[in-house]
C-alpha positions as CSV (number, residue, x, y, z in Angstrom):
1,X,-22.0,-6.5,86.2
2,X,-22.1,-2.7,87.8
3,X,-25.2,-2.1,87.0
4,X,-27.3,-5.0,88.0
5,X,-29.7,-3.0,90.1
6,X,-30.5,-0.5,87.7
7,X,-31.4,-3.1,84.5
8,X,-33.4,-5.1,87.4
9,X,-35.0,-2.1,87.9
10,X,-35.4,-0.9,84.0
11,X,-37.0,-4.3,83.1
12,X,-39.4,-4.1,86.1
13,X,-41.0,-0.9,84.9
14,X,-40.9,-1.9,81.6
15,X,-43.5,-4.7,82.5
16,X,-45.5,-2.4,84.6
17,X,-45.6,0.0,81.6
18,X,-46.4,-2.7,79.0
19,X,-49.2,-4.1,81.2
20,X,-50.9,-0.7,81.5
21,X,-50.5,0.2,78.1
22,X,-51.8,-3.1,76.8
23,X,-54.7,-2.8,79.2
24,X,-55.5,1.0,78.4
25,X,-55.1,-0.6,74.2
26,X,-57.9,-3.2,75.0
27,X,-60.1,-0.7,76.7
28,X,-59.7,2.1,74.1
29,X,-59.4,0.1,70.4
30,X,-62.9,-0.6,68.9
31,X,-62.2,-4.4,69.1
32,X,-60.2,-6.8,71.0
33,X,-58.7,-8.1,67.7
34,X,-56.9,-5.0,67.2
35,X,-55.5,-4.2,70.5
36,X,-53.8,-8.3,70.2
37,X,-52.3,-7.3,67.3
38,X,-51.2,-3.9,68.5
39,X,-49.4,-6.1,71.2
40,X,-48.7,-8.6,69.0
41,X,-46.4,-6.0,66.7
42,X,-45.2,-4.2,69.5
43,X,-43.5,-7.4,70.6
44,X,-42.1,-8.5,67.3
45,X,-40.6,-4.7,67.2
46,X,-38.9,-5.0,70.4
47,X,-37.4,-8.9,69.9
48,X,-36.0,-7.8,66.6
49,X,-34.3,-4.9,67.9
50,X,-32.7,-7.3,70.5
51,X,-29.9,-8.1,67.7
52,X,-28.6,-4.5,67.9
53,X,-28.0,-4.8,71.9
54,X,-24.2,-5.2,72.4
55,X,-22.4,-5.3,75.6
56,X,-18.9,-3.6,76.0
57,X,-16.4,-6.8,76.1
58,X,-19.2,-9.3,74.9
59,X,-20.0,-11.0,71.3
60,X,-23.4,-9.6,70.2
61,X,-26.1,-12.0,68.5
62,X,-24.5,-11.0,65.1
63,X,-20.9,-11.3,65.2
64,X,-17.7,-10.0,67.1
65,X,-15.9,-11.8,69.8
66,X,-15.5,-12.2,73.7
67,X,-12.7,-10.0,75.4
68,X,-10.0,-11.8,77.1
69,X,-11.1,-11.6,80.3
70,X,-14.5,-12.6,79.8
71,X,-12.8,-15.9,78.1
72,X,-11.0,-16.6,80.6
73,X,-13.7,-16.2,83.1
74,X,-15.5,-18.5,81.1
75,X,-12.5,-21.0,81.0
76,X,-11.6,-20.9,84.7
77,X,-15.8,-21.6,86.1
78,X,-15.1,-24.8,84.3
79,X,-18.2,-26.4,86.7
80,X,-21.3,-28.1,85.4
81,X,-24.5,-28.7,87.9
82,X,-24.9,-32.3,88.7
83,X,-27.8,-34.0,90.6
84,X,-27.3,-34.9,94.4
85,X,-26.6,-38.9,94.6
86,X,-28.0,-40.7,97.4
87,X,-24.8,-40.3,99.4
88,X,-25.6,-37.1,99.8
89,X,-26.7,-37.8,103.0
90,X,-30.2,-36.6,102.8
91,X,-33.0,-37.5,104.9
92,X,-36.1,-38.3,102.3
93,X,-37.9,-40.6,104.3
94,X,-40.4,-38.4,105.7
């Protein structure tokens, strides 16, 4: 994607920022029963809005369908991970 470095970036700060606010919520609320379920909301807000996130050429989480290109892609990686055999010629006896 183009803009690799600038989600990485977004998602970062967006874990600072939640980890300060959080903090600053159990400091300031009267009791530590309210601040989890301040977090507690805030995350089930953010997850549900996760179904309106669509990506130009991608399928969303509700519906739609992959571009051509990006089925192709798919198609032509065609590879699945497998686990080393002992061919491999790996030296484990140490």
């Amino acid at each position: 994607p183009p803009a690799t470095g600038s989600s990485s970036g977004i998602v970062g700060a967006g874990g600072n920022t939640g980890a300060v606010c959080f903090g600053l919520g159990f400091r300031q609320l009267a009791s530590t029963k309210s601040a989890f379920t301040l977090m507690g909301c805030s995350i089930l807000g953010s997850s549900l809005l996760t179904f309106l996130v669509m990506i130009k050429g991608h399928r969303s989480l509700l519906g739609g369908e992959d571009s051509e290109a990006i089925k192709s892609a798919w198609q032509r990686s065609g590879q699945t991970l497998t686990a080393p055999d002992d061919k491999d010629g790996f030296d484990d006896t140490a």
